[in-house]
DRENDO-1510 file (C-alpha; in Angstrom, 1 decimal, always signed):
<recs>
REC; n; res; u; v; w
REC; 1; UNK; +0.0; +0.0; +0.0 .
REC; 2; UNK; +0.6; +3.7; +0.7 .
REC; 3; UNK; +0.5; +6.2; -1.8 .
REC; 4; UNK; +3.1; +9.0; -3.1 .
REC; 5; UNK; +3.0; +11.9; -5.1 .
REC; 6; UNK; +5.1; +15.0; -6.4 .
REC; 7; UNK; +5.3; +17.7; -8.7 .
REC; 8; UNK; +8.6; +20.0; -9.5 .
REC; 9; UNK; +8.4; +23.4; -11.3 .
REC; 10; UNK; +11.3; +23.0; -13.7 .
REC; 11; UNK; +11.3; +26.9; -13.8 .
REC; 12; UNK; +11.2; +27.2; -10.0 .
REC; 13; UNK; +7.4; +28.9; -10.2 .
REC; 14; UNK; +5.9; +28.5; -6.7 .
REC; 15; UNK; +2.3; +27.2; -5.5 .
REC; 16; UNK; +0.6; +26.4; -2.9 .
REC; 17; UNK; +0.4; +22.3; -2.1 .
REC; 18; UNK; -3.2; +22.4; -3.1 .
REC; 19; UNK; -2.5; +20.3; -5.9 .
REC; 20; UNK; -0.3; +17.7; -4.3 .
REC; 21; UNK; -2.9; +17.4; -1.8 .
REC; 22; UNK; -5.5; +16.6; -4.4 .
REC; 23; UNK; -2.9; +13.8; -5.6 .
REC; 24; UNK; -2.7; +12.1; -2.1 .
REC; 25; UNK; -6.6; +12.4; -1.2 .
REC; 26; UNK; -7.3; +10.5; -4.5 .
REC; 27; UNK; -4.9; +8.0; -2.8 .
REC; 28; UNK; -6.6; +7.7; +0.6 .
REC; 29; UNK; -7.3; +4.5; +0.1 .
REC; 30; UNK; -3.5; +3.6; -0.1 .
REC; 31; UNK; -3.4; +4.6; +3.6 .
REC; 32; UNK; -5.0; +3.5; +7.1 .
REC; 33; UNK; -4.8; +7.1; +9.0 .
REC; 34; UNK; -1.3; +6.4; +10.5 .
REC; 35; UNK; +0.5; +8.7; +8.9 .
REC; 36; UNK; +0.9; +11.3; +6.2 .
REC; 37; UNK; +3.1; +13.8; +5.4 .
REC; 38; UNK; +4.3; +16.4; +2.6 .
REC; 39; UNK; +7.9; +18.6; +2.4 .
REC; 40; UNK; +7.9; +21.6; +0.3 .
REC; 41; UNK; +11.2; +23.6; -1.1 .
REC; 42; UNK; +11.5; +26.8; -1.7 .
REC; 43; UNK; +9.2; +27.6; +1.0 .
REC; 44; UNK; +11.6; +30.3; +3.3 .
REC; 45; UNK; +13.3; +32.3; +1.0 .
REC; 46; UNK; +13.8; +35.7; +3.6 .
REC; 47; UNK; +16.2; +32.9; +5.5 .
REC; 48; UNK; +17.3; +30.9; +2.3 .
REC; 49; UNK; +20.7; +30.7; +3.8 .
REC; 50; UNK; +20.3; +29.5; +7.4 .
REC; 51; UNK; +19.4; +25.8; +7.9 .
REC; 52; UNK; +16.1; +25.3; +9.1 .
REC; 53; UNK; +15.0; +23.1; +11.8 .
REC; 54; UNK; +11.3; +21.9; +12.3 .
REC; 55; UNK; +11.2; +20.3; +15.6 .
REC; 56; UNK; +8.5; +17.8; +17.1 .
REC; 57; UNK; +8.2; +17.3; +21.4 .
REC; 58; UNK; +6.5; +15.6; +23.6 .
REC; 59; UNK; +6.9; +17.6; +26.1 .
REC; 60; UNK; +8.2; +21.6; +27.2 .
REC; 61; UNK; +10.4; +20.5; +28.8 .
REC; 62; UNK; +12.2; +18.4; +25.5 .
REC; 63; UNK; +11.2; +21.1; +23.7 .
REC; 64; UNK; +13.7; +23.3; +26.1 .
REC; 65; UNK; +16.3; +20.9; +25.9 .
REC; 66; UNK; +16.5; +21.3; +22.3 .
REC; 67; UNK; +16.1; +25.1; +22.4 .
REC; 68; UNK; +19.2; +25.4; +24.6 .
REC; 69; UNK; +21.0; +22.7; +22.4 .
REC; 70; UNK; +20.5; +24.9; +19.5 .
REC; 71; UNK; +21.8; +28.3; +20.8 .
REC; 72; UNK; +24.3; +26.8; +22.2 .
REC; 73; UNK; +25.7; +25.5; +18.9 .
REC; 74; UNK; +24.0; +27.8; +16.3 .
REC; 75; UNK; +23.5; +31.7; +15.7 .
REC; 76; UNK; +19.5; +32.0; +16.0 .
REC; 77; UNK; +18.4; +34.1; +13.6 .
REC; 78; UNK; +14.9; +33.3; +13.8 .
REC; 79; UNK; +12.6; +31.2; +16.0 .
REC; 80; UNK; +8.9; +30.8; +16.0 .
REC; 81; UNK; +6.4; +28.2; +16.7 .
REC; 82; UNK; +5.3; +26.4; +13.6 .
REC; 83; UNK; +1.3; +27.2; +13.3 .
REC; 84; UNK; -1.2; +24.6; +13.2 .
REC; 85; UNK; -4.6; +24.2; +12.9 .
REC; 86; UNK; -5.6; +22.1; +16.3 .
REC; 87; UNK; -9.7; +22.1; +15.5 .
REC; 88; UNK; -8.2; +19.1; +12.8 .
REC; 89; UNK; -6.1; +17.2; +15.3 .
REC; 90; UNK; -6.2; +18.1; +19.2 .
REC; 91; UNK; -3.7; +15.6; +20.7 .
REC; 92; UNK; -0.9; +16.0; +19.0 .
REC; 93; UNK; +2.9; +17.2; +19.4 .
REC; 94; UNK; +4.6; +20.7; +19.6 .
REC; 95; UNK; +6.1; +22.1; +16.9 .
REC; 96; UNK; +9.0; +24.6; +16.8 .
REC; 97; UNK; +11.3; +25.9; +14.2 .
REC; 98; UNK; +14.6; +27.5; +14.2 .
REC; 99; UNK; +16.3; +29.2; +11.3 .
REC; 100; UNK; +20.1; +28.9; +12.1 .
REC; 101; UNK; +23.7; +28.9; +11.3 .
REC; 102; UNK; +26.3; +26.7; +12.7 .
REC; 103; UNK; +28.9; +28.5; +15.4 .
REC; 104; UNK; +31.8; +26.8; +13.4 .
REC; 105; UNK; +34.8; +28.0; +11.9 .
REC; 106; UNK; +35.1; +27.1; +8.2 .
REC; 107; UNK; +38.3; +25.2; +8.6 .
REC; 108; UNK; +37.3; +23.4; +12.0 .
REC; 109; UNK; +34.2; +21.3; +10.3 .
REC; 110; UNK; +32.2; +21.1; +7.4 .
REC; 111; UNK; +28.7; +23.1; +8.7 .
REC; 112; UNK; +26.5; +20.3; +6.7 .
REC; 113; UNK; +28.1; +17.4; +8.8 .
REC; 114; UNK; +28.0; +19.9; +12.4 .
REC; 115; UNK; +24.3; +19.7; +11.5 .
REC; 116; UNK; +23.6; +16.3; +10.8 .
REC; 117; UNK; +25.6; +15.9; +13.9 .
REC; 118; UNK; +23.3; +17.7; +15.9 .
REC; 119; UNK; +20.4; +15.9; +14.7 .
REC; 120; UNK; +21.6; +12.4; +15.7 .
REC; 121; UNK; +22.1; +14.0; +19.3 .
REC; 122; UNK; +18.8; +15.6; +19.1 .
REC; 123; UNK; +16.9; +12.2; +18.1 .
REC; 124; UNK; +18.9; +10.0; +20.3 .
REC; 125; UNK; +19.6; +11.8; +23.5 .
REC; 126; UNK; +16.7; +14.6; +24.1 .
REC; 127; UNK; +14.0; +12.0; +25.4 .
REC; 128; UNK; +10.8; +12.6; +23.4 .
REC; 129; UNK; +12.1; +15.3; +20.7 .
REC; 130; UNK; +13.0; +14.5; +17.1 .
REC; 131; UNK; +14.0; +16.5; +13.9 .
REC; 132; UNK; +11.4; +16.5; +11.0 .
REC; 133; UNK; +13.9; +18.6; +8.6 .
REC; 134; UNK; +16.7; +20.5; +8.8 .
REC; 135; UNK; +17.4; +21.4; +5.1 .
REC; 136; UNK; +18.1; +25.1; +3.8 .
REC; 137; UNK; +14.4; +26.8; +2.5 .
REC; 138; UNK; +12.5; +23.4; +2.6 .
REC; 139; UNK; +10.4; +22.0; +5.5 .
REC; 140; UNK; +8.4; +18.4; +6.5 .
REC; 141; UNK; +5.6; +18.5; +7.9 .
REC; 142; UNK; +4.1; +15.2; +9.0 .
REC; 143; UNK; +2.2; +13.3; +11.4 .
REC; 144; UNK; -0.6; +11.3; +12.3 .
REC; 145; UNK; -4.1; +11.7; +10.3 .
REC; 146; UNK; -5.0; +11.5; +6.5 .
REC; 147; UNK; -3.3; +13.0; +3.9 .
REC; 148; UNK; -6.7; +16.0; +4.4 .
REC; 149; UNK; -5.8; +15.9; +7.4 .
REC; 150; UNK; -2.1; +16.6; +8.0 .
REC; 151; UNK; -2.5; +19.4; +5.0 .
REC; 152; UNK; -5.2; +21.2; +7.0 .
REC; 153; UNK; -3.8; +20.5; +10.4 .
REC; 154; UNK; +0.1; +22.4; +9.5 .
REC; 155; UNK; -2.2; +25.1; +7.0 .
REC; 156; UNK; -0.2; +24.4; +3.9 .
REC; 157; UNK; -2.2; +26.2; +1.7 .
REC; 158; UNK; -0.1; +29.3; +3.6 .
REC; 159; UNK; +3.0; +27.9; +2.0 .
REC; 160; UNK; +4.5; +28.4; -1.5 .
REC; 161; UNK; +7.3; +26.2; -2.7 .
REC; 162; UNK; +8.6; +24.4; -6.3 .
REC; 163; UNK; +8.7; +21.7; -5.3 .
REC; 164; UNK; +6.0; +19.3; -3.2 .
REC; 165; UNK; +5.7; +15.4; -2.1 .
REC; 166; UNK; +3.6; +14.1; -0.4 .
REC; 167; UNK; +2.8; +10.7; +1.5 .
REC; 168; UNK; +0.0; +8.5; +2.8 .
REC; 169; UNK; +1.0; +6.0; +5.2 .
REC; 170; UNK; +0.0; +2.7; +5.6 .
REC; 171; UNK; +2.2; +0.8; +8.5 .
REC; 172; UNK; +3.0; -3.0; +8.6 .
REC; 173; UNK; +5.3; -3.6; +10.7 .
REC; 174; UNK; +6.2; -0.8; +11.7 .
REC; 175; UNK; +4.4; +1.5; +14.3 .
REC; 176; UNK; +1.7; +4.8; +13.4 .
REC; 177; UNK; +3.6; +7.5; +14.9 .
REC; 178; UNK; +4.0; +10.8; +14.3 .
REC; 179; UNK; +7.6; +10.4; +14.3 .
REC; 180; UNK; +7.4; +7.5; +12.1 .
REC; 181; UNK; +5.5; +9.2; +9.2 .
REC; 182; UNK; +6.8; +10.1; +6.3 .
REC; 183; UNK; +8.6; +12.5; +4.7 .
REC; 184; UNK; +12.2; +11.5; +6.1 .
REC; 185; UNK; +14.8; +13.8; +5.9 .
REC; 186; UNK; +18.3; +14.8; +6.5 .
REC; 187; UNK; +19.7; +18.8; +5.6 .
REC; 188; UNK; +18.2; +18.8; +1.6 .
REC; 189; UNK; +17.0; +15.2; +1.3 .
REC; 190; UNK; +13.3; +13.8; +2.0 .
REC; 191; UNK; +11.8; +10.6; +1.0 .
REC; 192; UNK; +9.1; +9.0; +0.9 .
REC; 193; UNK; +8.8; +5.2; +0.1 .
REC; 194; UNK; +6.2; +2.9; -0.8 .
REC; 195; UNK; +6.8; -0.6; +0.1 .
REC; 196; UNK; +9.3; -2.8; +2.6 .
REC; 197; UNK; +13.4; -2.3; +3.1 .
REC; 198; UNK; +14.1; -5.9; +4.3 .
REC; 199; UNK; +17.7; -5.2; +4.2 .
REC; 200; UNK; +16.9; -2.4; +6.7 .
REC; 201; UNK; +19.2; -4.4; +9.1 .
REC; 202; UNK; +22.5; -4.2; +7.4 .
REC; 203; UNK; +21.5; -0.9; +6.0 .
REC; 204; UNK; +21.4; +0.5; +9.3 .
REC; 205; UNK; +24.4; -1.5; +10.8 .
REC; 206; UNK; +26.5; +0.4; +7.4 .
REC; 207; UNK; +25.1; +3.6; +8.5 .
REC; 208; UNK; +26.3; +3.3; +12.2 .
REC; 209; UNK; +29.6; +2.4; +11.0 .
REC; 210; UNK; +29.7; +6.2; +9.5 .
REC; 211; UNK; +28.1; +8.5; +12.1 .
REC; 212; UNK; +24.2; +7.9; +11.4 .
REC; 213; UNK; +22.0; +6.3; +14.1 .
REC; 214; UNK; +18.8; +5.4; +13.2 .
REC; 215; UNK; +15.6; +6.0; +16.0 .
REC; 216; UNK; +12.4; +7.0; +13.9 .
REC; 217; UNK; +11.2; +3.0; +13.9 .
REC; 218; UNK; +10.6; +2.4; +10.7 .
REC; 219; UNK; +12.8; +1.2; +7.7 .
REC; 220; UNK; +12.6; +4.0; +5.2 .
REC; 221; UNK; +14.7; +6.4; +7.4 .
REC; 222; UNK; +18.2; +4.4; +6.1 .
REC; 223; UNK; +16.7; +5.7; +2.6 .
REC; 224; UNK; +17.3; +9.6; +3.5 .
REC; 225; UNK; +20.7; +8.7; +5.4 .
REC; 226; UNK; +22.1; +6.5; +2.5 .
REC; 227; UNK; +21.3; +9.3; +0.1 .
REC; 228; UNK; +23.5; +12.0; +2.5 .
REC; 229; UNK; +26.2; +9.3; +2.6 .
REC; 230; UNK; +26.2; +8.5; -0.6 .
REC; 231; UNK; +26.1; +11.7; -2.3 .
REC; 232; UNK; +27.0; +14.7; -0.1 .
REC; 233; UNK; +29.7; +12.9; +1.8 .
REC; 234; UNK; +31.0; +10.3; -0.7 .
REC; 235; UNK; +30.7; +12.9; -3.9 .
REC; 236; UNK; +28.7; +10.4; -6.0 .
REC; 237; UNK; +26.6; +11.4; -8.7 .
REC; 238; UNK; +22.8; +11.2; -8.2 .
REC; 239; UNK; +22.9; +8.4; -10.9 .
REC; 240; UNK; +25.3; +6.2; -9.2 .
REC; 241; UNK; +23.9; +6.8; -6.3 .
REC; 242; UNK; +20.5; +5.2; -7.5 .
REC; 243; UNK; +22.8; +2.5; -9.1 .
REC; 244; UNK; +24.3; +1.8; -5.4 .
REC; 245; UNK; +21.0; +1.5; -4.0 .
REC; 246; UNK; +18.9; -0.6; -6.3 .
REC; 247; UNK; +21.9; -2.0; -8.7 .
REC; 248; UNK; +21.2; -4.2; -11.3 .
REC; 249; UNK; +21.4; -7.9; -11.0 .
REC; 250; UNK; +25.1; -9.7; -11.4 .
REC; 251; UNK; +23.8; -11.3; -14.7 .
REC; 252; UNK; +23.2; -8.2; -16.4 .
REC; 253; UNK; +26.1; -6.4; -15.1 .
REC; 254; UNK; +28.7; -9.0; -16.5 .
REC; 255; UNK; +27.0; -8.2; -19.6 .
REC; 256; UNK; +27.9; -4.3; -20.1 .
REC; 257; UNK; +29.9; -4.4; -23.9 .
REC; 258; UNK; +32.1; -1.3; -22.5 .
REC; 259; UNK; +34.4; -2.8; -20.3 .
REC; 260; UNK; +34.7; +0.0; -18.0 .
REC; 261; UNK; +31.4; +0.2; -17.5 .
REC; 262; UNK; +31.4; -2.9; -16.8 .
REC; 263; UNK; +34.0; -3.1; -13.9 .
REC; 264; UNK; +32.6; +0.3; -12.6 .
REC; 265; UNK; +29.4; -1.4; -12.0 .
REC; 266; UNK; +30.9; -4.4; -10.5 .
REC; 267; UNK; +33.1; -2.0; -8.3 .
REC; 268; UNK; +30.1; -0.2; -6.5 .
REC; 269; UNK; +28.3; -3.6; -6.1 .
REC; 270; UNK; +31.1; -4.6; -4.3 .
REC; 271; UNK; +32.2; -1.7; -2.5 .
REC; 272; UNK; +28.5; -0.6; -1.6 .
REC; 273; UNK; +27.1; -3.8; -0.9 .
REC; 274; UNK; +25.7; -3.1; +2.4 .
REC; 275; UNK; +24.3; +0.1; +1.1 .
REC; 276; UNK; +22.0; -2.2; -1.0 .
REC; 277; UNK; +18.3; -1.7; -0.6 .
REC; 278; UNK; +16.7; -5.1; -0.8 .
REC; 279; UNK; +12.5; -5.5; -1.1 .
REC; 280; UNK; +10.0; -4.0; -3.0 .
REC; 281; UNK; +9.8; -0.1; -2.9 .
REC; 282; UNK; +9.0; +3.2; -4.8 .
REC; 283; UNK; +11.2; +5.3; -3.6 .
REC; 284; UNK; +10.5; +9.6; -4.4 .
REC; 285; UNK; +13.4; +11.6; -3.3 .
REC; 286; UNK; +13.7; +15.3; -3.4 .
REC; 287; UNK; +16.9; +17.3; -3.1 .
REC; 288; UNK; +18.3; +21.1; -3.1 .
REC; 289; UNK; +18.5; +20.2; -7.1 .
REC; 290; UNK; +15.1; +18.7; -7.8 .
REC; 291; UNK; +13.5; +15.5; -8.0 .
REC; 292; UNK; +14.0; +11.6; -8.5 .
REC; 293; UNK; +12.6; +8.2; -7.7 .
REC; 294; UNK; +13.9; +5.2; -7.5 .
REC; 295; UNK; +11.8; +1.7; -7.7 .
REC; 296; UNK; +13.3; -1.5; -6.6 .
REC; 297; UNK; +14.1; -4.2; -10.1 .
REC; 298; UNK; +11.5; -6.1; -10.1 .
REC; 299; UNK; +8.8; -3.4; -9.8 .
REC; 300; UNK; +7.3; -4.4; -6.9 .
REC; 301; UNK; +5.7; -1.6; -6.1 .
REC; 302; UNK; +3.8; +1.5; -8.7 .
REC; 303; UNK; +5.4; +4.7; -10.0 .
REC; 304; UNK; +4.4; +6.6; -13.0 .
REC; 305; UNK; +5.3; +9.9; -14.6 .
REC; 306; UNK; +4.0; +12.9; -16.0 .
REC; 307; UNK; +5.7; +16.0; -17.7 .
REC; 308; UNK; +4.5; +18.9; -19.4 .
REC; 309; UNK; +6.9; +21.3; -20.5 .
REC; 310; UNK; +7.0; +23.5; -17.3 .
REC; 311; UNK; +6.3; +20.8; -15.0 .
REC; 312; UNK; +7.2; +17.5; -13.6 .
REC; 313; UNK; +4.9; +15.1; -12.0 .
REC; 314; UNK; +5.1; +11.5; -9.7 .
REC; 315; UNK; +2.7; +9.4; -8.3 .
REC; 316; UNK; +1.9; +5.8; -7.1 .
REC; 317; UNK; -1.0; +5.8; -9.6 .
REC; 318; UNK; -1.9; +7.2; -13.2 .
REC; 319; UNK; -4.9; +8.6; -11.8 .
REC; 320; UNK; -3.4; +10.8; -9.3 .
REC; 321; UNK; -1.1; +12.4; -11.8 .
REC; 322; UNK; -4.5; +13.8; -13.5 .
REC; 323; UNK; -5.3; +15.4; -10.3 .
REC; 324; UNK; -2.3; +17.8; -11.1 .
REC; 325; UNK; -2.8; +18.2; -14.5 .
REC; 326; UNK; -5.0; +17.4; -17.2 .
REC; 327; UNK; -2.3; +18.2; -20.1 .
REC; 328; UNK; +0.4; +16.2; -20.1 .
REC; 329; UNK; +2.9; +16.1; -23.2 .
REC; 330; UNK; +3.8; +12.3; -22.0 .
REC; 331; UNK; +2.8; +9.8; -19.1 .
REC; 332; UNK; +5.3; +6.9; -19.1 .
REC; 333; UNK; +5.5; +4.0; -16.5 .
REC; 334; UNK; +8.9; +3.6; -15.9 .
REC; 335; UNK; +10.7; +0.6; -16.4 .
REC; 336; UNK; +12.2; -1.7; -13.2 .
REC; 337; UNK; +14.9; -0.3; -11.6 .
REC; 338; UNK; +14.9; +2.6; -13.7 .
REC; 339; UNK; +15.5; +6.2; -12.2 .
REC; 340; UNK; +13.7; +9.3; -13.1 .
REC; 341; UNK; +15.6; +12.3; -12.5 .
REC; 342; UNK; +14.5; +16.0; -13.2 .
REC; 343; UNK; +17.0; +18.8; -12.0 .
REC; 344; UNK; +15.6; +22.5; -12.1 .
REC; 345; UNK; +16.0; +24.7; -15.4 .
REC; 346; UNK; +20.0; +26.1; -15.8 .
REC; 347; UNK; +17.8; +29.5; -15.9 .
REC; 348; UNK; +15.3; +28.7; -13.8 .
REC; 349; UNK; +14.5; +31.9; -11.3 .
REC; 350; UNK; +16.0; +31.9; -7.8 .
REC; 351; UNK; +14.1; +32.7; -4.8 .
</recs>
């Protein structure tokens, strides 16, 4: 089950997530009311530059902890209370966010790995608070409820970004939570994921090995931390990086005609192999670049496409997509294993 769904301006025009949410609530269905989420980009442009974190708490007093945590490590620039709408959902978390820089000198630490840093301490050591986002003028906002719900409940109709997904959850064995609902995300990724990571074990094991700790219960989090790894520590293209997590089978990789293709396939199979995702998933992923998704090779699980010449559109079915438009120059399913990427306009507008 569950159901995904995203659009990307390749101009960087910016709307409302009116439309994405008409995607997911075709998609109710796909979902069981224990979790849905969306993340927008482009959304703070007045603090473009400053990494923003949306916080979730329990409690105050967690809420407090991670307050102090923050000015202690960060220049504040901004901090307010993320608005919600409680007549949708009464019993429900508090919600802070925090525009900041790191308090860092350049050649003491990289400021993207200080951050992700700080939100491993957050998630593992502040009892009862976790970090929803914490990428530069993007945001999560998730929880429990419908995909109607979750829209109404964190007013994103008052938002305007370029880029939107959305999810609608539908737990197996994992647990409803609001922590636990997707979008995941780490500085400019978020993912959502349709289906099962059953090599969540060795996934997160890998991940451990290089700084990440995983505490959201429930697989796809490895997704948004591979993707960091991968591609903003390790420097690999978004392409290989897709080939590293669903690579083709050994069969068809012995079978590349150019021989360096060949062995630099091989290669990351080898040197990535814990990185692997195994299972059936439709993975959409966005980034401070744009868009992709990823599906595993067998196609367990649905993803189809839609572009028009301004825009492009995901979703986990055909009939969703025509919820976001109603001309599209092409609708394609794609193939097993086979990436879509879209990457914003060379001349697209800033923000």
């Amino acid at each position: 089950m569950c159901g995904i769904a995203g659009l990307i301006s390749h101009q960087r025009e910016k709307e409302t997530g009116e439309r994405i949410k008409k995607a997911m609530v075709l998609q109710n269905d796909r979902g069981n009311g224990l979790g849905a989420g969306y993340a927008a980009y482009g959304i703070y442009p007045v603090y473009r530059d400053h990494y923003a974190f949306q916080v979730m708490a329990e409690t105050s007093f967690a809420l407090n902890a991670v307050s102090e945590l923050l000015h202690n490590n960060f220049w504040v620039a901004h901090t307010e209370e993320i608005a919600v709408w409680d007549k949708v959902i009464t019993d429900h978390p508090l919600f802070m966010r925090y525009f900041v820089q790191p308090k860092i000198r350049e050649k003491e630490s990289n400021p993207d790995d200080f951050v992700m840093e700080k939100v491993m301490h957050i998630n593992t050591s502040i009892d009862g608070a976790f970090v929803c986002s914490s990428g530069k003028n993007m945001g999560v906002f998730k929880g429990v409820g419908t995909p109607k719900d979750i829209y109404e409940f964190f007013r994103l109709d008052e938002y305007h970004g370029y880029c939107w997904i959305g999810h609608n959850r539908f737990p197996t064995n994992t647990p409803g939570w609001w922590g636990g609902a997707h979008p995941f995300n780490l500085l400019g990724f978020s993912i959502v994921h349709n289906g099962e990571i059953s090599s969540y074990g060795i996934n997160k094991r890998y991940l451990e090995a290089n700084g990440y700790i995983c505490t959201l219960l429930t697989d796809t989090e490895v997704v948004a931390y591979l993707l960091d790894l991968l591609i903003r520590r390790h420097g690999l293209s978004i392409m290989d990086a897709v080939t590293v997590l669903a690579p083709p089978y050994w069969s068809t990789a012995k079978r590349y005609s150019d021989p360096k293709q060949r062995d630099k396939m091989i290669g990351m199979k080898v040197i990535y192999e814990p990185a692997m995702l195994n299972g059936p998933f439709a993975i959409l992923a966005g980034f401070d670049g744009g868009l992709f998704s990823i599906t595993d090779n067998t196609k367990l699980r649905p993803m189809t496409v839609g572009t028009t010449s301004e825009y492009t559109y995901f979703a986990s079915e055909v009939s969703a997509l025509y919820e976001m438009e109603q001309d599209f120059t092409q609708v394609v399913t794609p193939r097993a294993g086979q990436p879509v990427i879209v990457k914003y306009h060379t001349n697209a507008k800033g923000d």
